[in-house]
Rosetta silent file (secondary structure, phi, psi, omega in degrees, C-alpha in Angstrom):
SEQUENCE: XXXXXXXXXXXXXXXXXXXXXXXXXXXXXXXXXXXXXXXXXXXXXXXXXXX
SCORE:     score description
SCORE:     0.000 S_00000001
   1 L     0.000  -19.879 -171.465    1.703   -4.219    7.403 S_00000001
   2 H   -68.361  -33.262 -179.031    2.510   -3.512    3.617 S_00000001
   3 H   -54.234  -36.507 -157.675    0.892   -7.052    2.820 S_00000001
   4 H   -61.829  -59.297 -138.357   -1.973   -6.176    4.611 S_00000001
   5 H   -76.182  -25.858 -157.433   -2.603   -3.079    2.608 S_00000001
   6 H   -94.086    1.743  124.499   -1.476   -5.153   -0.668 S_00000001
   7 H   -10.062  -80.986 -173.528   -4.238   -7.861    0.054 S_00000001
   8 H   -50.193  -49.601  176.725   -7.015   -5.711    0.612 S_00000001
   9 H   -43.925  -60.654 -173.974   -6.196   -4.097   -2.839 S_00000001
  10 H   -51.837  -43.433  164.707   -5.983   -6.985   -4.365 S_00000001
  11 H   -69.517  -72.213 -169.441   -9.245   -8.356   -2.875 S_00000001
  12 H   -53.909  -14.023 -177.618  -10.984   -5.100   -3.581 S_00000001
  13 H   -79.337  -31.868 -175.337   -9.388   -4.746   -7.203 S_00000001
  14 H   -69.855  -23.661 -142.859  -10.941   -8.192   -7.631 S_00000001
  15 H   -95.467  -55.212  154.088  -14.062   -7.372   -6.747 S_00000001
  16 H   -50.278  -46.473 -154.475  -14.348   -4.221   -8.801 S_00000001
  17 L  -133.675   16.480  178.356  -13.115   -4.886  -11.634 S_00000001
  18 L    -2.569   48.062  168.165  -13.395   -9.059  -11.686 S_00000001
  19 L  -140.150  166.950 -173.557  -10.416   -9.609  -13.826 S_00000001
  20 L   -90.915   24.715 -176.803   -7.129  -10.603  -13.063 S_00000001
  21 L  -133.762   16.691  140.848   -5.579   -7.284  -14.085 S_00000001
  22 L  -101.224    5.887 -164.435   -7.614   -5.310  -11.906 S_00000001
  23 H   -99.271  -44.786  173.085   -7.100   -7.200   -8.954 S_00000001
  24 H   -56.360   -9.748 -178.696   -3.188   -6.893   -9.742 S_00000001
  25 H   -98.319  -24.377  169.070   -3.888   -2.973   -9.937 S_00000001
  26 H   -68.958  -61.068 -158.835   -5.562   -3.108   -6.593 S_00000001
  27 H   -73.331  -10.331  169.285   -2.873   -4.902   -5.250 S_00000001
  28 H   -75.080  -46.073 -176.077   -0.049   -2.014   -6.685 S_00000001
  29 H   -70.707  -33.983  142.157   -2.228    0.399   -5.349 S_00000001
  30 H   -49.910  -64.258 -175.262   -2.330   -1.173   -1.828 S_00000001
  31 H   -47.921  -41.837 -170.634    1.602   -1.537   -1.972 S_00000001
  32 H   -82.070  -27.785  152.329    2.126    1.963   -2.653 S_00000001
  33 H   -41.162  -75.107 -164.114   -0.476    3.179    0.012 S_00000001
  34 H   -58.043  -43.079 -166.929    1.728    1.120    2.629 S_00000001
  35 H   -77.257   -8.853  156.066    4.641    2.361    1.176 S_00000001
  36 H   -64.651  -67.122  163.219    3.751    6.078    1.317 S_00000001
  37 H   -22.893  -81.547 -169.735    2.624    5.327    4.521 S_00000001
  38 H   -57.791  -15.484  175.070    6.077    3.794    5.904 S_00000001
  39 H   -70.461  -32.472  167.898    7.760    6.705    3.981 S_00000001
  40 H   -59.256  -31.766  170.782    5.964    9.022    6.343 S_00000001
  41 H   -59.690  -84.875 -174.534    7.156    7.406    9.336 S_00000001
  42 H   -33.115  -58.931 -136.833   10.647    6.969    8.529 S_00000001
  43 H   -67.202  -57.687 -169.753   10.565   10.240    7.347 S_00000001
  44 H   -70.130  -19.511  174.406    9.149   11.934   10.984 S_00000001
  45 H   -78.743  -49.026 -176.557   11.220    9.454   12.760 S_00000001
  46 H   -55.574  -16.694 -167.280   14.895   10.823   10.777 S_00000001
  47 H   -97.900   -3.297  166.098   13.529   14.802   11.579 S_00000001
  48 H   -48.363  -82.740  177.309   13.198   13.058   15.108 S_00000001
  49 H   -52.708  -40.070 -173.048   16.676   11.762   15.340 S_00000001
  50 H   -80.502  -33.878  172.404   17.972   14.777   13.928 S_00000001
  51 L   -70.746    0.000    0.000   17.011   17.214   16.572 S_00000001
């Protein structure tokens, strides 16, 4: 799922900003979405596990 998110950045960074350094800023910004995202999980699954 993180690709997904770092695609879409990447497409929409191109699209904004039609250079190849915003489309690489979309796509960071997408990565870090999913990876906030997956941090949240993990996170609610370990307070999970722990009770």
């Amino acid at each position: 799922m993180q690709w997904i998110f770092m695609l879409v950045g990447l497409v929409l960074g191109a699209l904004v900003a039609e250079s190849l350094t915003g489309a690489l800023l979309g796509a960071l910004v997408g990565l870090g979405i999913a990876q906030t995202l997956r941090l949240r999980g993990l996170e609610a699954q370990n307070a999970e596990l722990a009770r």
